[in-house]
Chimera marker file (.cmm) of the C-alpha trace (Angstrom):
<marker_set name="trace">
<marker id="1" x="130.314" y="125.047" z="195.300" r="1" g="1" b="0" radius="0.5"/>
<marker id="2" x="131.216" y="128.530" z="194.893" r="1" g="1" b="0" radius="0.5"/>
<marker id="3" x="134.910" y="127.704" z="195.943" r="1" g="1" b="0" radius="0.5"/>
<marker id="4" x="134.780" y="125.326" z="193.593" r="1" g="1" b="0" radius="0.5"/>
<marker id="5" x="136.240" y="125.268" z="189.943" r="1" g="1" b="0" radius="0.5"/>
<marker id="6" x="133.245" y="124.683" z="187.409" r="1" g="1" b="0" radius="0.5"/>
<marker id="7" x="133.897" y="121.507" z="185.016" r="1" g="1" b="0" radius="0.5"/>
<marker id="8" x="134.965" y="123.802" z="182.022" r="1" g="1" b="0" radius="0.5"/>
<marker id="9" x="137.409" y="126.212" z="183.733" r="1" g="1" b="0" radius="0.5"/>
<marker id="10" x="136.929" y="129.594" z="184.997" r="1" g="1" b="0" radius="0.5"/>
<marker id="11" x="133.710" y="130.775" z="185.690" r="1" g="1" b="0" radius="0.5"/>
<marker id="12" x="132.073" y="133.178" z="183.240" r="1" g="1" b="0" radius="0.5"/>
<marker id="13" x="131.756" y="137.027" z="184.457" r="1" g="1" b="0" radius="0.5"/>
<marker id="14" x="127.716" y="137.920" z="185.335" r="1" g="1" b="0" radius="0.5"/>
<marker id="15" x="126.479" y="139.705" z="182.117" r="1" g="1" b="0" radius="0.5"/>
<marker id="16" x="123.656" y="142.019" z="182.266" r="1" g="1" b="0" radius="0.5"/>
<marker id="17" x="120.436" y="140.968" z="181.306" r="1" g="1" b="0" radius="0.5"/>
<marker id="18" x="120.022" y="141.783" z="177.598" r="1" g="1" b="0" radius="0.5"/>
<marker id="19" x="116.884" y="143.614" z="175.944" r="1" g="1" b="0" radius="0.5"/>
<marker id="20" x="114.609" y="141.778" z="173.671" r="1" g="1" b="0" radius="0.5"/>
<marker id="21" x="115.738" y="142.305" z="170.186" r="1" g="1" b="0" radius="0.5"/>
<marker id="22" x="112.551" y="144.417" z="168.096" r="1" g="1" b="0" radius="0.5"/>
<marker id="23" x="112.312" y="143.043" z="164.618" r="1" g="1" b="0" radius="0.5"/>
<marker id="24" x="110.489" y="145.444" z="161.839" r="1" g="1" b="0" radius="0.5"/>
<marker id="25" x="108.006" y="144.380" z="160.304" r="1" g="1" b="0" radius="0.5"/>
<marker id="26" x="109.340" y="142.145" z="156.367" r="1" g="1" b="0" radius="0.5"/>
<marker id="27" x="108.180" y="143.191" z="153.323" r="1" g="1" b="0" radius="0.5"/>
<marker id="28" x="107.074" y="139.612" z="152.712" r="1" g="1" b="0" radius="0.5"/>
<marker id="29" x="104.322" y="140.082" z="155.992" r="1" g="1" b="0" radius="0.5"/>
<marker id="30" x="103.202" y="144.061" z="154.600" r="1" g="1" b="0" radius="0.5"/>
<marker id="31" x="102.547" y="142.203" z="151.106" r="1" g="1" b="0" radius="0.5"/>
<marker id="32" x="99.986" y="139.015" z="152.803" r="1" g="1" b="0" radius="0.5"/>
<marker id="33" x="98.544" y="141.493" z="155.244" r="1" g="1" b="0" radius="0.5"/>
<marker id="34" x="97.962" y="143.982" z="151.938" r="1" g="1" b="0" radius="0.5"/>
<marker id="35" x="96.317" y="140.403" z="150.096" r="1" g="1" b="0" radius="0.5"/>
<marker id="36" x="94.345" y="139.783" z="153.356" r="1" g="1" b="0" radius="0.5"/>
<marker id="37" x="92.569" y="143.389" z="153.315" r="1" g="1" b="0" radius="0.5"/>
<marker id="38" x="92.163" y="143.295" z="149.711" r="1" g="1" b="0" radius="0.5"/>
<marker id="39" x="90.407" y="139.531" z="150.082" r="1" g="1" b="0" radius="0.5"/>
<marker id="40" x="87.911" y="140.820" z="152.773" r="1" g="1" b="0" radius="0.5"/>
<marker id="41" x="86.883" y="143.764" z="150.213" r="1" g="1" b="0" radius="0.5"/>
<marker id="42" x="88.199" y="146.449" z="152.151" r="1" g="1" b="0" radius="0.5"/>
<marker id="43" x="89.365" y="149.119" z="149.847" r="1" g="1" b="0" radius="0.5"/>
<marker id="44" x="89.063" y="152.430" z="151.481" r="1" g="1" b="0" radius="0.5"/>
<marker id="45" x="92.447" y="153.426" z="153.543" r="1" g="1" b="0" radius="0.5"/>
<marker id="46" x="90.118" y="154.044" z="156.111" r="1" g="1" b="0" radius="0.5"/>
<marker id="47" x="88.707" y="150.475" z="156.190" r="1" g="1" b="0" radius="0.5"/>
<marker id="48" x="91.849" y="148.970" z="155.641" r="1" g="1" b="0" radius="0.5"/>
<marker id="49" x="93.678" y="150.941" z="158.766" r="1" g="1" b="0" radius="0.5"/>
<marker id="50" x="90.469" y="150.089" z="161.090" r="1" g="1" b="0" radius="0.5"/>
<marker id="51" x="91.332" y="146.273" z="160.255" r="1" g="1" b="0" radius="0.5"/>
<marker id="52" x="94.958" y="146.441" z="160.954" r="1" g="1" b="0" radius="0.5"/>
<marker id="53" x="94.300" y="148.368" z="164.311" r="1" g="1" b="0" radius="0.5"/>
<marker id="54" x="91.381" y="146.111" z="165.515" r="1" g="1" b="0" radius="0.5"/>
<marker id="55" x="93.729" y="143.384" z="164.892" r="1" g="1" b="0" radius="0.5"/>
<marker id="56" x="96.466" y="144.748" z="166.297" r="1" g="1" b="0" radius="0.5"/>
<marker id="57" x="95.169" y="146.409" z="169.044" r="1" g="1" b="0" radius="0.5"/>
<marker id="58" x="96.247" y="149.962" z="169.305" r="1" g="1" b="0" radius="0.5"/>
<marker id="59" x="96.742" y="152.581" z="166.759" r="1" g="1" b="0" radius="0.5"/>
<marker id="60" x="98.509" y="152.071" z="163.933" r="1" g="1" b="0" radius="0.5"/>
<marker id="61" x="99.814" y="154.929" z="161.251" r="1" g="1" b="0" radius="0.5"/>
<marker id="62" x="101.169" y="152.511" z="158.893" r="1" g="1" b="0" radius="0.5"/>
<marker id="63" x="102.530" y="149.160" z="158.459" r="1" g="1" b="0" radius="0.5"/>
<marker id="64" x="105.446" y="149.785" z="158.572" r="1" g="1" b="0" radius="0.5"/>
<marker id="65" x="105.286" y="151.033" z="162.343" r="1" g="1" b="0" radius="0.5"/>
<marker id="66" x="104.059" y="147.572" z="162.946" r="1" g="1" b="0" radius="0.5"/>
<marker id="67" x="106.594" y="145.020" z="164.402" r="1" g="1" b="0" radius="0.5"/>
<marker id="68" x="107.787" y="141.347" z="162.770" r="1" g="1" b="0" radius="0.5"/>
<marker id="69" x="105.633" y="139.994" z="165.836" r="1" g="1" b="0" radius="0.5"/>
<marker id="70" x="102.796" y="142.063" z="165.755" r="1" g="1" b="0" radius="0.5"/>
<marker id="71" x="102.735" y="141.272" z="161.437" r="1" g="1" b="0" radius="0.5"/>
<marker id="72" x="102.153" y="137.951" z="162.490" r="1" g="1" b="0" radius="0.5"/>
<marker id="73" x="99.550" y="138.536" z="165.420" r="1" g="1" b="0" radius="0.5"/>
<marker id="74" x="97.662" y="140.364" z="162.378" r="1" g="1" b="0" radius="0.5"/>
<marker id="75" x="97.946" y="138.089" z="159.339" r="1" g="1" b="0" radius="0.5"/>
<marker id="76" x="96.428" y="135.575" z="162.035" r="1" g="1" b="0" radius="0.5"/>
<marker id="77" x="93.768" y="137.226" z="162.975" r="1" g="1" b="0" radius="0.5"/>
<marker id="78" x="92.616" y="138.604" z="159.908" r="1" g="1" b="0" radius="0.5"/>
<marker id="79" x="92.864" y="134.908" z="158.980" r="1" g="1" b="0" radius="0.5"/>
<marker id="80" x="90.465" y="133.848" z="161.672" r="1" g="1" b="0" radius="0.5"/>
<marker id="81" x="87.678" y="136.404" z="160.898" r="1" g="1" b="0" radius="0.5"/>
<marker id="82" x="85.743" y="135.791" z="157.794" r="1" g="1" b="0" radius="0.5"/>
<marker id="83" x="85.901" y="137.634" z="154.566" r="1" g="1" b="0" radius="0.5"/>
<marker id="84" x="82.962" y="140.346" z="154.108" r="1" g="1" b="0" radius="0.5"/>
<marker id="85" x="80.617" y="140.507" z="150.964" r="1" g="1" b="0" radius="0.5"/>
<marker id="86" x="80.871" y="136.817" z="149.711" r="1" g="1" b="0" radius="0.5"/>
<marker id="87" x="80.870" y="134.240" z="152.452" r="1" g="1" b="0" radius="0.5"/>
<marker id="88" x="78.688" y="131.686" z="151.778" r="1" g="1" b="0" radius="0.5"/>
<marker id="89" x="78.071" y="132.500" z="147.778" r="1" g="1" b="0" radius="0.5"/>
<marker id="90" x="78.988" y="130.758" z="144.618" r="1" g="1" b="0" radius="0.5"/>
<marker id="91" x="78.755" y="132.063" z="141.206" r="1" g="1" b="0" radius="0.5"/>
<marker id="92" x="75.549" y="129.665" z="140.957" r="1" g="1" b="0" radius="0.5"/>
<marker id="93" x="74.075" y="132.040" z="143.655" r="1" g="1" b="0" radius="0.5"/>
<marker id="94" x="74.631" y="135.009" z="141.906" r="1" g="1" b="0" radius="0.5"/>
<marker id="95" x="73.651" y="134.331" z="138.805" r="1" g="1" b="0" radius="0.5"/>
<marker id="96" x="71.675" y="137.270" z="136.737" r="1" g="1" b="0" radius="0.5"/>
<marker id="97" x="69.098" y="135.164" z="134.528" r="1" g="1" b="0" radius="0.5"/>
<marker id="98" x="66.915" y="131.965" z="135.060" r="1" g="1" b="0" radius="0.5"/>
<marker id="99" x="69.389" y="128.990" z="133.466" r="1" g="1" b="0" radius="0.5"/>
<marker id="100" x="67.809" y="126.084" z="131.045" r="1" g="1" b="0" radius="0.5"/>
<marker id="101" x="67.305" y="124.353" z="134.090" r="1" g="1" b="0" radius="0.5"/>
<marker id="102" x="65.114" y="126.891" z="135.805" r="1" g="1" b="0" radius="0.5"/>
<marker id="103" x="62.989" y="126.788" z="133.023" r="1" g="1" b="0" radius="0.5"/>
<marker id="104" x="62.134" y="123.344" z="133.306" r="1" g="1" b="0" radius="0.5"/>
<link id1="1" id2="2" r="1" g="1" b="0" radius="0.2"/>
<link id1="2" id2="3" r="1" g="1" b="0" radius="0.2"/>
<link id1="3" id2="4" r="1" g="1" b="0" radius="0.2"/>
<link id1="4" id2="5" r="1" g="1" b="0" radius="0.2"/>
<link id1="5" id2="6" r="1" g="1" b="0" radius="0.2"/>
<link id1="6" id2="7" r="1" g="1" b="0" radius="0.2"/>
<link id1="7" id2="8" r="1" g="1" b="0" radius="0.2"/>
<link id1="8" id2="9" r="1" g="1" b="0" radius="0.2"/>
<link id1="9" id2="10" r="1" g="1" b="0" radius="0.2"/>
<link id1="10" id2="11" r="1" g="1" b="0" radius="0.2"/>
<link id1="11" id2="12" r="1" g="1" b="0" radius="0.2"/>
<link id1="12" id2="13" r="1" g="1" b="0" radius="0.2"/>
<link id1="13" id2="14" r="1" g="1" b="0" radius="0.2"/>
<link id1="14" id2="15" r="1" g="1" b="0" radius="0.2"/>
<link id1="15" id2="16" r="1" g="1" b="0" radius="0.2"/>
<link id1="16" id2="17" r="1" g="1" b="0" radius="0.2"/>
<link id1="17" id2="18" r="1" g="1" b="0" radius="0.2"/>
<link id1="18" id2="19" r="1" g="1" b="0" radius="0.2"/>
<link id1="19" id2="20" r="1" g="1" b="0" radius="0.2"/>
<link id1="20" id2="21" r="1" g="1" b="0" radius="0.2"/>
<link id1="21" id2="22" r="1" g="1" b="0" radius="0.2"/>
<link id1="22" id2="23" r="1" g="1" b="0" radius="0.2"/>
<link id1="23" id2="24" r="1" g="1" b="0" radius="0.2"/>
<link id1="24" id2="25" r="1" g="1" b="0" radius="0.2"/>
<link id1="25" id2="26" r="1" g="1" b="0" radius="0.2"/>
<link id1="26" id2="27" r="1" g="1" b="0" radius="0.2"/>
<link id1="27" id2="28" r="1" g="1" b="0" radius="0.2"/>
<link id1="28" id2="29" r="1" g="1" b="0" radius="0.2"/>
<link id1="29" id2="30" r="1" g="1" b="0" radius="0.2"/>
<link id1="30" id2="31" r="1" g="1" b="0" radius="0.2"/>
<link id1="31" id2="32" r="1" g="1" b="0" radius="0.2"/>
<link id1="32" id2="33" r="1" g="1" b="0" radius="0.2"/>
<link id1="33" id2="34" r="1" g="1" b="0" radius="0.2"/>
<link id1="34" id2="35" r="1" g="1" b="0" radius="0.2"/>
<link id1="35" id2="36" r="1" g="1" b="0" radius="0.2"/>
<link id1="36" id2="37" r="1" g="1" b="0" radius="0.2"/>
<link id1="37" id2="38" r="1" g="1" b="0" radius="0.2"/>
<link id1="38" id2="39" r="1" g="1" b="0" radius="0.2"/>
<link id1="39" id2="40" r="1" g="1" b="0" radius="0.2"/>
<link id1="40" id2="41" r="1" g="1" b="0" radius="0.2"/>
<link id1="41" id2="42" r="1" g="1" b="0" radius="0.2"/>
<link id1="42" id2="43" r="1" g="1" b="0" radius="0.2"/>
<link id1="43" id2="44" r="1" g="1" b="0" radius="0.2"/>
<link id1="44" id2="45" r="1" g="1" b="0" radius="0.2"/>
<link id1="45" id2="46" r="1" g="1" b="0" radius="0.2"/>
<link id1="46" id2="47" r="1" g="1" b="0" radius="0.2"/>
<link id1="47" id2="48" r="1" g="1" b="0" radius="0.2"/>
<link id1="48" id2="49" r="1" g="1" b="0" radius="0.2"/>
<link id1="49" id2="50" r="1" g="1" b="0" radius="0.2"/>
<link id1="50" id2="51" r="1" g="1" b="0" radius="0.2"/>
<link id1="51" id2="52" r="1" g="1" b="0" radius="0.2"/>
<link id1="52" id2="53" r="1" g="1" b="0" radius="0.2"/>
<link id1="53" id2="54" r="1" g="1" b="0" radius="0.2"/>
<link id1="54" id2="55" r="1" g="1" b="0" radius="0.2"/>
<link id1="55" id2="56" r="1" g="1" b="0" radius="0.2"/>
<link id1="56" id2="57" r="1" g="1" b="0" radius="0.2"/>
<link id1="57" id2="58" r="1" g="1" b="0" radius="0.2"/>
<link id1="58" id2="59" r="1" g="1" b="0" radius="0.2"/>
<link id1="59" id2="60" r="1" g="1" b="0" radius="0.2"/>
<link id1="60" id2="61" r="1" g="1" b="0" radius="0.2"/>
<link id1="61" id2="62" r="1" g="1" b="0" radius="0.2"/>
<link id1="62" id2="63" r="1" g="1" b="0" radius="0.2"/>
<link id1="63" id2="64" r="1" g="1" b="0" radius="0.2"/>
<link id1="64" id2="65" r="1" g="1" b="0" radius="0.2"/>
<link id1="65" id2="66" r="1" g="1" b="0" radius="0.2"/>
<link id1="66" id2="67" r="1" g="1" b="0" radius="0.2"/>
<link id1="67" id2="68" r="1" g="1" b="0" radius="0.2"/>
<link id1="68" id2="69" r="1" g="1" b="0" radius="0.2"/>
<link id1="69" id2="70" r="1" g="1" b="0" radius="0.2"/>
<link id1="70" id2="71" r="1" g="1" b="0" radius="0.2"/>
<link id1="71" id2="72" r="1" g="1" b="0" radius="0.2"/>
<link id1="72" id2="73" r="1" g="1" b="0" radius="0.2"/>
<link id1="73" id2="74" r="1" g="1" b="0" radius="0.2"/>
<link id1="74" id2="75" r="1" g="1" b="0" radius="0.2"/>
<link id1="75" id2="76" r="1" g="1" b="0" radius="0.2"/>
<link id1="76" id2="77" r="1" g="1" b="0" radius="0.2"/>
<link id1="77" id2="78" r="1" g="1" b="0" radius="0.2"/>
<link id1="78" id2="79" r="1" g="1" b="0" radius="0.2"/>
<link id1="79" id2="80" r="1" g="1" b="0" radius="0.2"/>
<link id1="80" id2="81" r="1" g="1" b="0" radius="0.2"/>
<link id1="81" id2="82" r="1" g="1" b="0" radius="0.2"/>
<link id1="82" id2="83" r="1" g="1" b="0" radius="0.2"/>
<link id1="83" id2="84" r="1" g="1" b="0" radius="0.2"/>
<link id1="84" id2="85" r="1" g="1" b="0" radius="0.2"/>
<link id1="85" id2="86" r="1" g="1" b="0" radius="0.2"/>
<link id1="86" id2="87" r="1" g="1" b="0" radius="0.2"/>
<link id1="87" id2="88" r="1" g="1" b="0" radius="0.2"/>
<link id1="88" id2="89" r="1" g="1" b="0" radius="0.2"/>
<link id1="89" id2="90" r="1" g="1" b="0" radius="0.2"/>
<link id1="90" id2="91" r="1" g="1" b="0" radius="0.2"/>
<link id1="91" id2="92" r="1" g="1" b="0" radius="0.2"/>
<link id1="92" id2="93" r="1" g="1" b="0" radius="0.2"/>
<link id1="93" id2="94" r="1" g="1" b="0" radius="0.2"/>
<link id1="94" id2="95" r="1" g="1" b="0" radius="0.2"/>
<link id1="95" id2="96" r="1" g="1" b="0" radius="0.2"/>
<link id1="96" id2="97" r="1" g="1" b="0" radius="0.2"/>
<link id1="97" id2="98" r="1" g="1" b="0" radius="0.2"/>
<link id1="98" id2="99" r="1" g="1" b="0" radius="0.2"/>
<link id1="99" id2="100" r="1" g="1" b="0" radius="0.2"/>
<link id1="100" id2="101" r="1" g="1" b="0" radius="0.2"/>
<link id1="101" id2="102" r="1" g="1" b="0" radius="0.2"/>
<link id1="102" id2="103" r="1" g="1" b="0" radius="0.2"/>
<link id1="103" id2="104" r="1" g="1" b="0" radius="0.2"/>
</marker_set>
């Protein structure tokens, strides 16, 4: 087959293999993972970057070093683990005073 012409004319040249293209990180993805730490109650910076890098998986200075991939890879795993402080609460739990119906 190799003297042969290919069905749609000359055969195309051999192209290097071409690097994986590295997308940054959208403003769209900083702005859920920013609603995802502030939904688990994590306000410190220090908190907040021990979350991103446990989700992540290595070091990370800010999220903006973080890649389009890797913004995803977080957002889903911050998804997965559950929110601290309130799981498993309702206002009915937390309620300050003994209600008419306590009283009964």
């Amino acid at each position: 087959m190799n003297d042969e012409l290919s069905l749609f004319g000359e055969e195309p040249a051999l192209k290097a293999p071409v690097a994986p293209v590295i997308a940054p990180i959208a403003d769209w993805q900083i702005d859920l993972l920013r609603k995802a730490l502030d939904a688990r109650g994590l306000t410190t910076m220090s908190e907040r970057q021990s979350a991103i890098e446990a989700a992540a998986g290595r070091r990370v200075e800010s999220l903006r070093t973080l890649t389009h991939d890797e913004g995803l890879h977080v957002l889903s795993r911050l998804a997965q683990a559950p929110a601290s402080g309130r799981v498993g609460k309702s206002a009915w739990d937390d309620r300050d005073e003994d209600t008419w119906i306590d009283r009964l």
